[in-house]
C-alpha positions in Angstrom: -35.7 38.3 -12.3 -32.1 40.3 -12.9 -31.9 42.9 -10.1 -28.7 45.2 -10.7 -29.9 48.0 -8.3 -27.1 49.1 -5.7 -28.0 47.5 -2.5 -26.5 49.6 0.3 -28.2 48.5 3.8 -25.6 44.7 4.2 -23.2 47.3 6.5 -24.1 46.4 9.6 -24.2 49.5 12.2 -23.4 49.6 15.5 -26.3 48.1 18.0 -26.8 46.3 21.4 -25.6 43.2 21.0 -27.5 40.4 19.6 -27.4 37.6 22.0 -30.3 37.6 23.4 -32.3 38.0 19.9 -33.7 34.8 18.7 -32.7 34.1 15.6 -34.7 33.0 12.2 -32.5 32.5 9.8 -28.6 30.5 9.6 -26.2 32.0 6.4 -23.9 29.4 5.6 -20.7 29.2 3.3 -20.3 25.9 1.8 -16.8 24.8 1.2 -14.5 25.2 4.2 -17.3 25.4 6.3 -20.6 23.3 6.4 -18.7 20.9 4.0 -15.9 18.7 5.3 -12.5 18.8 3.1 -14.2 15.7 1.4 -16.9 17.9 0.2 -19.4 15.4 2.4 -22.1 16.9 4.6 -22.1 15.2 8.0 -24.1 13.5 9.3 -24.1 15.3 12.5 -24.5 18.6 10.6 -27.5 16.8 8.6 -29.6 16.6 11.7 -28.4 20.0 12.7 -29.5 22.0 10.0 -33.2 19.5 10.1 -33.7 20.6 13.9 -32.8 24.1 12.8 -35.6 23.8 10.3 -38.0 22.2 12.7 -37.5 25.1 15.4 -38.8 27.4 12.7 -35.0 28.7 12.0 -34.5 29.1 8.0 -31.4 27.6 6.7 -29.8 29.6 3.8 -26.6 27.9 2.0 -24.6 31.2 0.8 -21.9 30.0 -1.5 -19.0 31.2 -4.3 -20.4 28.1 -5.8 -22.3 28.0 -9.5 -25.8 26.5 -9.3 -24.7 23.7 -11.5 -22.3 22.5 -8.2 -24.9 22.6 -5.5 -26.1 18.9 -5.8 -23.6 18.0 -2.8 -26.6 19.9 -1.1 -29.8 19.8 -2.7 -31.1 17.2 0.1 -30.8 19.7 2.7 -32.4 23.1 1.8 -35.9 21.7 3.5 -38.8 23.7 2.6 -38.0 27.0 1.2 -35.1 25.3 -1.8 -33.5 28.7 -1.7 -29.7 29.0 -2.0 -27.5 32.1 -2.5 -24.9 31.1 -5.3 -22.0 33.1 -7.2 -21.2 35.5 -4.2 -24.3 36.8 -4.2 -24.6 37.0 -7.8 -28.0 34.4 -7.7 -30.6 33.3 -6.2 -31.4 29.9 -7.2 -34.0 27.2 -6.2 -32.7 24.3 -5.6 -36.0 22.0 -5.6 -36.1 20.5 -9.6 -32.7 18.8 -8.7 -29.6 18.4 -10.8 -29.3 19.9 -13.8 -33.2 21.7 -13.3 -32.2 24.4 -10.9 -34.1 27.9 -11.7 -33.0 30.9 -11.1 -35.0 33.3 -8.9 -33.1 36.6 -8.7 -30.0 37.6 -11.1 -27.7 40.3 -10.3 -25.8 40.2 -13.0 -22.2 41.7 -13.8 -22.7 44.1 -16.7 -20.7 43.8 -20.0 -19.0 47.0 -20.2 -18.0 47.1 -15.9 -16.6 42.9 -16.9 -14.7 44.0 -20.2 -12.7 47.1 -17.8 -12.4 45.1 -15.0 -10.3 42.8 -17.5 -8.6 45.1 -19.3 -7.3 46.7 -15.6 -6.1 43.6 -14.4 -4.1 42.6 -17.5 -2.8 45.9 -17.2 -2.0 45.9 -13.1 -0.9 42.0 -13.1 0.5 40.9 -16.3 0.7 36.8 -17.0 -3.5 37.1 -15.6 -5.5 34.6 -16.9 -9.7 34.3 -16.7 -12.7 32.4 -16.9 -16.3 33.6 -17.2 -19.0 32.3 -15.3 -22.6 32.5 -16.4 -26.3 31.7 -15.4 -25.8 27.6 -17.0 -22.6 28.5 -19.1 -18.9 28.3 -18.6 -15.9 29.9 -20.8 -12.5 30.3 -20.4 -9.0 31.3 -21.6 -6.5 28.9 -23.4 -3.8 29.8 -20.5 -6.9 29.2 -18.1 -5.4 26.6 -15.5 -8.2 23.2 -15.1 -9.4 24.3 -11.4 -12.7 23.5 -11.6 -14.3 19.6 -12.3 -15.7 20.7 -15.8 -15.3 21.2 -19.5 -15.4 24.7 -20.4 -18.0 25.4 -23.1 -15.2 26.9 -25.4 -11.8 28.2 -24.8 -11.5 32.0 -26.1 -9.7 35.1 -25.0 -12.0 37.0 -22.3 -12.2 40.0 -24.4 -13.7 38.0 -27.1 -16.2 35.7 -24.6 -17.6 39.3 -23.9 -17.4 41.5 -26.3 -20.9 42.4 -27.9 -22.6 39.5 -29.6 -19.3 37.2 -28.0 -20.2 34.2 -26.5 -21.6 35.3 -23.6 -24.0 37.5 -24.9 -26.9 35.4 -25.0 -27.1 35.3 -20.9 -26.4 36.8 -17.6 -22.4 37.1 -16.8 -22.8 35.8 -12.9 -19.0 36.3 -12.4 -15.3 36.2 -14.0 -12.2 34.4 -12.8 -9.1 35.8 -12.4 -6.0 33.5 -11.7 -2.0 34.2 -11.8 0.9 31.7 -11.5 2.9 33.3 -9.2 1.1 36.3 -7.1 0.3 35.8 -3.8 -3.2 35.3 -3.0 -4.1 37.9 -0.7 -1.4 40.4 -2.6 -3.2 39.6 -5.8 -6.4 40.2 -4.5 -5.6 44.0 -2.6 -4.1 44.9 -6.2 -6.9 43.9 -8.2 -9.2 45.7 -5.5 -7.1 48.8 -6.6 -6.7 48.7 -9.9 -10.6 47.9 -10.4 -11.7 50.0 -7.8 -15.9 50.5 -8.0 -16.3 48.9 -11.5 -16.8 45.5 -9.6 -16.6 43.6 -6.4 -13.4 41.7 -6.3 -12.9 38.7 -3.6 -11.6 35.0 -3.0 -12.4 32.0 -1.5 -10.0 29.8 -3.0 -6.4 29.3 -1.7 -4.8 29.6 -4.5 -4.3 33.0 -6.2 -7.6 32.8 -8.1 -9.8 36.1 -8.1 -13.9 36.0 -8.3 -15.2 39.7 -9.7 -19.0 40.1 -9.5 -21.2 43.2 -10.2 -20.3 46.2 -8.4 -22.0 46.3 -5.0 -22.8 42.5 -5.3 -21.6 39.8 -2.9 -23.2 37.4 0.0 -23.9 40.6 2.5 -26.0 42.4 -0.1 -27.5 39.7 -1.6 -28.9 38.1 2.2 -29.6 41.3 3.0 -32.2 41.4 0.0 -33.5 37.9 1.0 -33.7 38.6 4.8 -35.6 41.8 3.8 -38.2 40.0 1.5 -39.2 38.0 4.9 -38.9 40.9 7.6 -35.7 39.4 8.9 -33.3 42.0 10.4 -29.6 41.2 10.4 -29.7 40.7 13.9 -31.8 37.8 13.9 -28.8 36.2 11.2 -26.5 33.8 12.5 -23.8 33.5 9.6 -20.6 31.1 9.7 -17.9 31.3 6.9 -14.5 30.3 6.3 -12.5 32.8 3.5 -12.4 36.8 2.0 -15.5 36.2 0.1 -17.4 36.0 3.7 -16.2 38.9 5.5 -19.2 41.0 4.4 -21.8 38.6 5.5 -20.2 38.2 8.7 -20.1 41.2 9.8 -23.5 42.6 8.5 -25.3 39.0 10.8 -26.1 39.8 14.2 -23.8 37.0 15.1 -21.2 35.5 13.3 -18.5 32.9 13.6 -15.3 31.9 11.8 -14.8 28.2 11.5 -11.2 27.0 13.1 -10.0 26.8 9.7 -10.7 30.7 8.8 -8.6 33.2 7.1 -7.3 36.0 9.2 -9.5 38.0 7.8 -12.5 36.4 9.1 -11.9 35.9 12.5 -11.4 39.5 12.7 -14.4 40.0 11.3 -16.9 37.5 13.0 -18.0 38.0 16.0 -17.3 34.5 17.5 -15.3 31.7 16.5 -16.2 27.3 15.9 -14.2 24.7 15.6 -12.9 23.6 12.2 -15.1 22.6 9.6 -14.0 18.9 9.5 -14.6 18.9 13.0 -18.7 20.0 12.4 -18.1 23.6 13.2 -21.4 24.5 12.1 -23.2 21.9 14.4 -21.8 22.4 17.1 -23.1 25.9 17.1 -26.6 25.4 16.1 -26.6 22.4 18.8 -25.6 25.0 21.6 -28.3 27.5 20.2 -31.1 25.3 20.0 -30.1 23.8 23.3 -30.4 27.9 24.9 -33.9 28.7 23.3 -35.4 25.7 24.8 
């Protein structure tokens, strides 16, 4: 199901705090957070997340990451199989196992906002290079740096990949890449927010200068939001944890949040509490102390 409607209710507004509400659902970023630098899942966080599950707590993995990369946690999504993948751009269940993922909710990036949001960053950061990511395909630019542990399905100008009846044509655009040489990261990212302005969301998770630009309105906030209202879940009964940029919306729409040790500036100022790093099992050590206060 493709769902391009403007979502509007992921900003949190002021409220009593949270504390004391019990939560029943956990948003988690993958990389740089539940994920150790080794991309391995802990054990420690393994049994976490189960005796999250088994005290009736949903776990939902929340990730920048395509569908086609979320084997590393296929094992773990228990009983529902959901996962929010792309930024927010899919909702995907997990349960067939690699390579048979399906895709429950689409929200896609629409042709004409992808082909401006390229043409304005060419325009606002010469030497900018870009990939496009789709529901099951991959295509990129000649001058498109190898970043990611695949082979692109062809190597085109992005103008070409999207123009009508281009390569992409034939499914959803999920998200495009956007990567200089020489910017800094978070300098390259406030200028593209400029320069694209409302034609799409623009954020990062990588620490490199590499862009992601999704639909307008779309990202991990709105896209949990949609979720958590499908099951009569309130943000304040979300506990979220996250790591980079492309988290700062979730984490301050949850009713609790928490920056893992290894966070960007930006996300400790937006979370409302702080972990230890990710290599050090941030995430459990939460869910540990929370379970351990409802009982």
């Amino acid at each position: 199901m493709r769902d391009n409607d403007r979502v509007t209710s992921a900003t949190r507004q002021p409220e009593p705090p949270a504390a004391a509400t019990r939560p029943r659902l956990i948003a988690t970023d993958l990389d740089g957070t539940l994920l150790r630098d080794d991309k391995s899942v802990s054990p420690r966080t393994v049994a976490a997340l189960a005796a999250a599950e088994k005290a009736g707590i949903e776990v939902f993995f929340v990730t920048g990451r395509p569908a086609r990369w979320m084997d590393v946690v296929s094992a773990h999504v228990h009983g529902h199989g959901l996962a929010i993948c792309g930024n927010g751009a899919a909702v995907v269940d997990l349960h067939g196992g690699p390579g048979s993922h399906r895709f429950v909710k689409v929200r896609e990036l629409p042709q004409e906002n992808a082909l401006d949001a390229v043409r304005l960053l060419r325009e606002a950061a010469p030497g900018t290079v870009f990939a496009v990511e789709q529901t099951y395909g991959f295509h990129q630019e000649p001058a498109y740096p190898k970043l990611h542990m695949e082979v692109p399905d062809d190597r085109l100008p992005a103008e070409e990949i999207l123009a009508p009846g281009g390569r992409a044509a034939t499914e959803p655009v999920l998200k495009i890449l956007a990567f200089h040489p020489e910017l800094d990261p978070d300098g390259f990212l406030t200028l593209a927010r400029l320069a694209i302005g409302d034609r799409a969301n623009v954020t990062r998770s990588s620490p490199s200068a590499l862009l992601e630009i999704s639909g307008p309105d779309v990202s991990k906030a709105s896209t949990l939001a949609l979720c958590c209202a499908e099951r009569g879940i309130s943000h304040e009964e979300v506990v979220a944890f996250g790591d980079m940029p492309n988290d700062v919306e979730m984490l301050t729409w949850a009713g609790r949040s928490y920056a893992m040790g290894n966070a960007h500036p930006d996300v400790i100022a937006a979370a409302s509490g702080r972990t230890v790093a990710n290599n050090d099992d941030g995430v459990a050590v939460v869910i540990e102390r929370m379970l351990a206060d409802l009982t």
